[in-house]
Residue frames as qw, qx, qy, qz and C-alpha x, y, z in Angstrom:
[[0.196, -0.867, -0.079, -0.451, 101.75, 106.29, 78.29],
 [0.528, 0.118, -0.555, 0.631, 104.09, 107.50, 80.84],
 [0.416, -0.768, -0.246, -0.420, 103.14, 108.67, 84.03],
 [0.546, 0.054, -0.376, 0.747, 104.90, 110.20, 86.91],
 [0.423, -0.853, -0.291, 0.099, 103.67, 112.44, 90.15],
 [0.630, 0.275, -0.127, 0.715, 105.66, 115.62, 90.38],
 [0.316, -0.768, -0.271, 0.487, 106.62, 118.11, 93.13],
 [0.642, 0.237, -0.040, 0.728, 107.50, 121.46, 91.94],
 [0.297, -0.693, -0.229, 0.616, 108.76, 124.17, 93.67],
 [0.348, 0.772, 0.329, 0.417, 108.48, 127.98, 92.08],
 [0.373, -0.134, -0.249, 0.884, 110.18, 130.94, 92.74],
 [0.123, 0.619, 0.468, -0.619, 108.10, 134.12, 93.05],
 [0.268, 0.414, -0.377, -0.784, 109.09, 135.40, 89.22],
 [0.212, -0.049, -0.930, -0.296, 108.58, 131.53, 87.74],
 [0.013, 0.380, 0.842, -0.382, 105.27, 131.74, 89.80],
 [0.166, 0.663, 0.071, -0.727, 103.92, 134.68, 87.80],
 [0.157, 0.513, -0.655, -0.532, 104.41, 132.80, 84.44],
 [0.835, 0.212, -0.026, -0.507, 102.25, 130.03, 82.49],
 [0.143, 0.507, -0.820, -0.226, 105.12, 127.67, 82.36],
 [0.500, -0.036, 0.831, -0.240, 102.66, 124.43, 83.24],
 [0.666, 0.517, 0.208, -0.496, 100.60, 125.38, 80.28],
 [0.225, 0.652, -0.686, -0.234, 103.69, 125.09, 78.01],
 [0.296, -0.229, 0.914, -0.158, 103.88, 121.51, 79.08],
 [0.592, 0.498, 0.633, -0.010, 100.34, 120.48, 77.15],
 [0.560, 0.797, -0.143, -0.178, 101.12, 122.92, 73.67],
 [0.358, 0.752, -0.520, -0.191, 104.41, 122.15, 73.38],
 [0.012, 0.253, -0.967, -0.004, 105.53, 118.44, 74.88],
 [0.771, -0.169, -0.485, -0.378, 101.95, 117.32, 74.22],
 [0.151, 0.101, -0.797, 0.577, 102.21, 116.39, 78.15],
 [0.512, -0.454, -0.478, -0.551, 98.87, 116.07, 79.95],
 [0.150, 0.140, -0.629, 0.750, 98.98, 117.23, 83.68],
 [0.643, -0.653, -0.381, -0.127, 96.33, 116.33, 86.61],
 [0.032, -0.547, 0.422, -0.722, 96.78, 119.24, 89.42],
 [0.601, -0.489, -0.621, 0.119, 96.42, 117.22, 93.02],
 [0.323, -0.805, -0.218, 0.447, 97.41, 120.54, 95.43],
 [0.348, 0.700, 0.174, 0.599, 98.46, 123.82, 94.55],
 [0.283, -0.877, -0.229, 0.314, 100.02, 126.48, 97.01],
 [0.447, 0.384, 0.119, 0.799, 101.29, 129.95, 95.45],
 [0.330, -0.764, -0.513, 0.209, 101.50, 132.67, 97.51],
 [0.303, 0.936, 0.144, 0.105, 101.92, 135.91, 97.10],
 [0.061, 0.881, -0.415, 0.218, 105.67, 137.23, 97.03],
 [0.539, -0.281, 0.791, -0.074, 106.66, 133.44, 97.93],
 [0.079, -0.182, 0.920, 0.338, 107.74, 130.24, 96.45],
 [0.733, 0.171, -0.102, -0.650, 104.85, 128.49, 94.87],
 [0.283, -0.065, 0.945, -0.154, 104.83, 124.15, 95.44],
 [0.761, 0.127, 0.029, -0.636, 102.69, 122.42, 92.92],
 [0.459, -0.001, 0.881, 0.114, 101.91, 118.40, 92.79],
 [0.754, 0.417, -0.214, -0.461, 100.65, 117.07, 89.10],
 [0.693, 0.106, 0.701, 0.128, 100.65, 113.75, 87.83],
 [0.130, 0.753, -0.319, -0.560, 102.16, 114.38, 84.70],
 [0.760, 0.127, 0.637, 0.039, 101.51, 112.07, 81.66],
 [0.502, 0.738, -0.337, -0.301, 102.72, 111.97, 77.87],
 [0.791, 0.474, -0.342, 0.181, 105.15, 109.91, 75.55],
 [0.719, -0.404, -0.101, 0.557, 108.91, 109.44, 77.79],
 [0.364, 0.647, 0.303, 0.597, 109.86, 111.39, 74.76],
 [0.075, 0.650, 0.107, 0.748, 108.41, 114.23, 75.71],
 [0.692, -0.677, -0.235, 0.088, 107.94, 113.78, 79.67],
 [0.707, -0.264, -0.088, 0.650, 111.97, 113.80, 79.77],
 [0.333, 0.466, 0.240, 0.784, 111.82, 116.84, 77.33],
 [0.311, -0.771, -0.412, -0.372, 108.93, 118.33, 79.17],
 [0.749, -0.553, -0.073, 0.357, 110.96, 118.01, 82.33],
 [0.676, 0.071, 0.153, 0.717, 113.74, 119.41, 80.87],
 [0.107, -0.707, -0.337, -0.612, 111.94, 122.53, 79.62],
 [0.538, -0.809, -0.211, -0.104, 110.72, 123.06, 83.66],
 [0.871, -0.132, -0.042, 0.471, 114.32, 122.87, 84.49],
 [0.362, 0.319, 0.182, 0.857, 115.58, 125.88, 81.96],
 [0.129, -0.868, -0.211, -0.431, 112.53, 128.13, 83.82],
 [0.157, 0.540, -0.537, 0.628, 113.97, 127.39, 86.70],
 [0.713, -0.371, 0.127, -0.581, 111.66, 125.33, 88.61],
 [0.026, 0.467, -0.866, 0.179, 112.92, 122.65, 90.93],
 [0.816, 0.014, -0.286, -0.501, 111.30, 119.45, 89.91],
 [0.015, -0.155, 0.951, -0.267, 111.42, 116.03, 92.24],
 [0.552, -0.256, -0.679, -0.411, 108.91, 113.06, 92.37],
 [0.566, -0.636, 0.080, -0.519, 106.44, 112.68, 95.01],
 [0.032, -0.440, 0.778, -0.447, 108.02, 111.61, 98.45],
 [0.408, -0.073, 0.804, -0.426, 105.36, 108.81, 99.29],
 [0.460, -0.166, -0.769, -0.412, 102.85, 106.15, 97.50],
 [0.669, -0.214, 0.391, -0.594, 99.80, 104.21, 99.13],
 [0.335, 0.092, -0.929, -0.125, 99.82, 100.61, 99.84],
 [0.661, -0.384, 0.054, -0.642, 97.60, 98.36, 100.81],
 [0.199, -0.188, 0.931, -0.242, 98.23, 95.75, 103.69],
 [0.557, -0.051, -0.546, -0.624, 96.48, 92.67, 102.08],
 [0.213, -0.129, -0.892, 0.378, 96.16, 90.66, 105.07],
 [0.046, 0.272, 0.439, -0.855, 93.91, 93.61, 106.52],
 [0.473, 0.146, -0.416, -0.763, 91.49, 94.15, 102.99],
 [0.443, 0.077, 0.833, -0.322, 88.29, 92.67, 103.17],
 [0.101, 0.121, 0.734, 0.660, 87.28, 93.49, 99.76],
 [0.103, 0.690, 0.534, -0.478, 84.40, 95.57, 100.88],
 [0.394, 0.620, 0.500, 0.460, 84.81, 97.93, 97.83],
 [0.220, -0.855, -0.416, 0.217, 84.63, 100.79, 99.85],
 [0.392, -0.470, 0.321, 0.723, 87.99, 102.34, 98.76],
 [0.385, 0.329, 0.693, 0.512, 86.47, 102.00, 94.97],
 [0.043, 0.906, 0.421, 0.029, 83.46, 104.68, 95.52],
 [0.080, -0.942, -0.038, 0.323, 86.18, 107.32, 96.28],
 [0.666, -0.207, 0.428, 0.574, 89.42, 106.67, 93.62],
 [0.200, 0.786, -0.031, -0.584, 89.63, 109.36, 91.34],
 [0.158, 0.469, -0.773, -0.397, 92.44, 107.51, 88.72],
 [0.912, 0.196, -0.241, -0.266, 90.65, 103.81, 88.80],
 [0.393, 0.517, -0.747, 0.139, 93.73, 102.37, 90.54],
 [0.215, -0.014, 0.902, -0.374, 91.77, 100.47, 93.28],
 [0.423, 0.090, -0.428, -0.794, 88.76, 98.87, 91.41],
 [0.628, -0.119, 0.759, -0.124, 86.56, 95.37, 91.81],
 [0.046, 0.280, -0.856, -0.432, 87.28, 92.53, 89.41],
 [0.766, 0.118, 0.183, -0.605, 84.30, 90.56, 88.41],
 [0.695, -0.391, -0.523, -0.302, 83.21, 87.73, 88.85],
 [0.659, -0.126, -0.594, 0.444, 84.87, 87.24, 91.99],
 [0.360, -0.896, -0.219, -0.141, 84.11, 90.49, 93.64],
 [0.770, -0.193, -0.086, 0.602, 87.77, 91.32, 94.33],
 [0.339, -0.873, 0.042, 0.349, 89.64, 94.59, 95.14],
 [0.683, 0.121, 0.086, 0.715, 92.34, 95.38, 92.69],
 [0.273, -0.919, 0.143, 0.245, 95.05, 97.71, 93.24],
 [0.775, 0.410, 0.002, 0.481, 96.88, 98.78, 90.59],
 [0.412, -0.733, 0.021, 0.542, 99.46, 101.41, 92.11],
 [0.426, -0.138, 0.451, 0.772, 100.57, 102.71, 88.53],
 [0.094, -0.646, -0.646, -0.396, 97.48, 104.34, 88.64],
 [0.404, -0.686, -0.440, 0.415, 97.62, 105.76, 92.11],
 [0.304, 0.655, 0.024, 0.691, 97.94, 109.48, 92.20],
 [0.481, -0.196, -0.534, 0.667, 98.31, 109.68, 95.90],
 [0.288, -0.537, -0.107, -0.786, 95.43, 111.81, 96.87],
 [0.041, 0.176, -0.715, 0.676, 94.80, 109.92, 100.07],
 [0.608, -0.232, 0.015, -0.759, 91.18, 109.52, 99.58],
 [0.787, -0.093, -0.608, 0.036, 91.29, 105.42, 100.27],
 [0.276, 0.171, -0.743, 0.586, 92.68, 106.02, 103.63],
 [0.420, -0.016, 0.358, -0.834, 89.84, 107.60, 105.63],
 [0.870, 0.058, -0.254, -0.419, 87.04, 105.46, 103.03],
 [0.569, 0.158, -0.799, -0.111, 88.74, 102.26, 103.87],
 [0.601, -0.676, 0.114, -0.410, 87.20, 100.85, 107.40],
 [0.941, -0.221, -0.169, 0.193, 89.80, 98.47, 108.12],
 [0.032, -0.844, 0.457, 0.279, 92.54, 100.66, 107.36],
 [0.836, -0.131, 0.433, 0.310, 94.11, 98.48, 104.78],
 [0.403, 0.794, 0.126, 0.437, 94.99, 101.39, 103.13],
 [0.585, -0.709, 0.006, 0.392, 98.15, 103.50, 104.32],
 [0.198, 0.953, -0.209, 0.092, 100.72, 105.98, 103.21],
 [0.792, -0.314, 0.150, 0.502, 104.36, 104.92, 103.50],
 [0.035, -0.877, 0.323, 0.354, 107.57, 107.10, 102.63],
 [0.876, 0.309, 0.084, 0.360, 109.41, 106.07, 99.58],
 [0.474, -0.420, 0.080, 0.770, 112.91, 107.26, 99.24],
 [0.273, 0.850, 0.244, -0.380, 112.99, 110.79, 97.46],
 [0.664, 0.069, 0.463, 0.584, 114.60, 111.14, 93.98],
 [0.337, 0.439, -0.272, -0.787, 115.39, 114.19, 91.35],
 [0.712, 0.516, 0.455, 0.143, 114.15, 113.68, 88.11]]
């Protein structure tokens, strides 16, 4: 399974059109909305964690391309400073994807970040703050 966090940006016609749906009937593609702003008579900006085959991701991508919708991966991940983690768990109770979890027996934090869908909810839940946002450089796709 491939997975990949995508920004895209809509114009006001491509914003009036089902083109995300297209993406699960036809590239078998399987999208998780994390924000959403469309506004009336204005661009439209949605993040999804977009998952399927490469196959059909690259296709799928491609496809968003020909509507006209300008597609780039998300500008930032969460790490976590391990020095700072006390393995308190506390980041676990709020992860939507399962990418920060505890291991067992040992009672350990893991953080898988190819999980992460950068919702931000570990940051606030974590009390040490060993949870943080950093800027990765920004790339098309």
């Amino acid at each position: 399974m491939y997975s990949k966090i995508l920004i895209l940006r809509f114009s006001e016609t491509e914003a009036k059109k089902p083109i995300v749906c297209y993406l699960a009937r036809d590239y078998d593609l399987t999208f998780n909305i994390l924000n959403a702003t469309i506004l009336p008579r204005q661009e439209g900006i949605l993040v999804l964690e977009l998952s399927g085959s490469r196959k059909n991701f690259k296709e799928g991508v491609r496809y968003l391309k020909t509507q006209g919708v300008h597609v780039q991966y998300a500008s930032q991940e969460v790490k976590r400073d391990n020095r700072k983690c006390t393995h308190c768990g506390a980041c676990t109770a709020v992860c939507p994807t399962g990418a920060l979890s505890i291991t067992r027996p040992d009672m350990k934090v893991r953080f898988d970040q190819k999980r992460c869908s950068v919702c931000e909810l570990c940051i606030p839940a974590c009390p040490t703050r060993a949870m943080e946002v950093r800027p990765i450089q920004q790339a098309f796709v």
